[in-house]
C-alpha positions, 0 to 999 in steps of 0.5 A, a space after each residue: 500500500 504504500 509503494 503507490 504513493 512513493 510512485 506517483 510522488 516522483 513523477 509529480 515532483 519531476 514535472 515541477 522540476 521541469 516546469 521550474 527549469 523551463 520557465 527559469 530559461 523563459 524568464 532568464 533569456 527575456 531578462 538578457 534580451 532587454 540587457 543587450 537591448 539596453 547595452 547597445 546605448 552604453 557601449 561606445 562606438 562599434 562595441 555596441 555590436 558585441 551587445 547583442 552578437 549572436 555568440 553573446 547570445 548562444 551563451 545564454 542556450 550554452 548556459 542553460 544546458 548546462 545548468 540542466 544537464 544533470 537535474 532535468 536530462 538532455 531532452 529538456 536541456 534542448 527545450 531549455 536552450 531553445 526558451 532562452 534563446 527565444 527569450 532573447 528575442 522577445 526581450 530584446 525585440 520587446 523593449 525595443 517596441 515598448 522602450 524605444 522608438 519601436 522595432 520597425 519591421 517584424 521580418 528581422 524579429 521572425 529571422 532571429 526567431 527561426 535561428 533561436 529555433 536552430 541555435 537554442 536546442 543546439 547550443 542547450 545539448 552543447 552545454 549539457 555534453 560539456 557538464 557529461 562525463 564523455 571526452 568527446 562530447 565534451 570537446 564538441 560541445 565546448 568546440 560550439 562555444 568557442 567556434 561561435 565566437 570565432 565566427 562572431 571574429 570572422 564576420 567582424 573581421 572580414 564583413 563589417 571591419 571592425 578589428 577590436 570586436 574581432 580580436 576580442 571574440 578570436 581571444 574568447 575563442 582562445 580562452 573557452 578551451 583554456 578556461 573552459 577544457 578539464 585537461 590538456 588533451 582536451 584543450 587542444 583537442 577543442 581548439 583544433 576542432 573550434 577552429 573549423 566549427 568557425 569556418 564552417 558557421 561563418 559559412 552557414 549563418 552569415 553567407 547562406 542566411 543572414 547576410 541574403 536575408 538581413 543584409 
């Protein structure tokens, strides 16, 4: 009789746990999203593009997924990411709407959705493999971080010359491995792979899609 309880407790407290996380990423990627927002007026000059990068961004799914990882499984570590990274969306377009002078169109707002829809389940799972316990999870997962803001140093670079901005994401790039890596092995097997993930996503994301559709 009382093995009926105990099986019907677990569930439930599982759910709550999973509601909890979900709405913590919903609510934390809004609250970023209107920081970036309000970071594009303190920064000086074209530092104010690194407000609201799309690796500064990937950090929040990163984080998410991380923080899940080990309470609330991959699966939801997935959803996780994908909330905060729409949460950045909706808070950044948001207070742009609300506290500016309005967001103007709303193609540019869907555009950066349907990359939340991609980038926010990739970079949950990234985050949650860098918390795992297997080597080569951990180094393509970690290797995401990294290569984000190399391709952030790519396209700063190259497409909009802005050199500071660029050499700042190339040292992140750097530093994610060092920092970031449990062993040496690790660090340089990171690096080696951030380094192609850069080219590769530079490709993709700006090439292929936003510079066609945003310009």
């Amino acid at each position: 009789m009382s093995a009926s309880p105990a099986i019907v407790a677990v569930p439930r407290t599982g759910r709550r746990a999973w509601a909890y996380a979900m709405l913590s990423a919903l609510a934390g990627g809004v609250l970023l999203g209107i920081l970036t927002n309000l970071a594009q007026g303190w920064l000086p000059g074209a530092a104010n593009q690194i407000a609201n990068s799309g690796a500064v961004w990937s950090v929040a799914a990163f984080g998410a997924g991380a923080l899940l990882a080990r309470k609330v499984g991959l699966p939801a570590a997935a959803v996780a990411g994908l909330l905060a990274e729409s949460g950045l969306v909706v808070g950044y377009y948001g207070y742009a709407e609300v506290g500016r002078d309005g967001m103007g169109s709303l193609f540019a707002p869907l555009v950066w959705v349907g990359m939340a829809c991609v980038a926010g389940p990739l970079f949950g799972v990234a985050g949650a493999w860098w918390r795992g316990t297997s080597p080569r999870r951990r180094v393509i997962g970690l290797a995401a971080l990294a290569g984000v803001f190399g391709m952030e140093g790519i396209h700063y670079a190259w497409g909009l010359q802005y050199p500071t901005e660029a050499w700042s994401c190339f040292t992140v790039l750097v530093l994610v491995p060092l920092l970031m890596s449990r062993t040496h092995k690790e660090r340089a097997l990171t690096l080696l792979t951030a380094v192609p993930f850069s080219l590769l996503a530079y490709l993709v994301v700006y090439q292929l899609i936003l510079v066609p559709l945003l310009g």
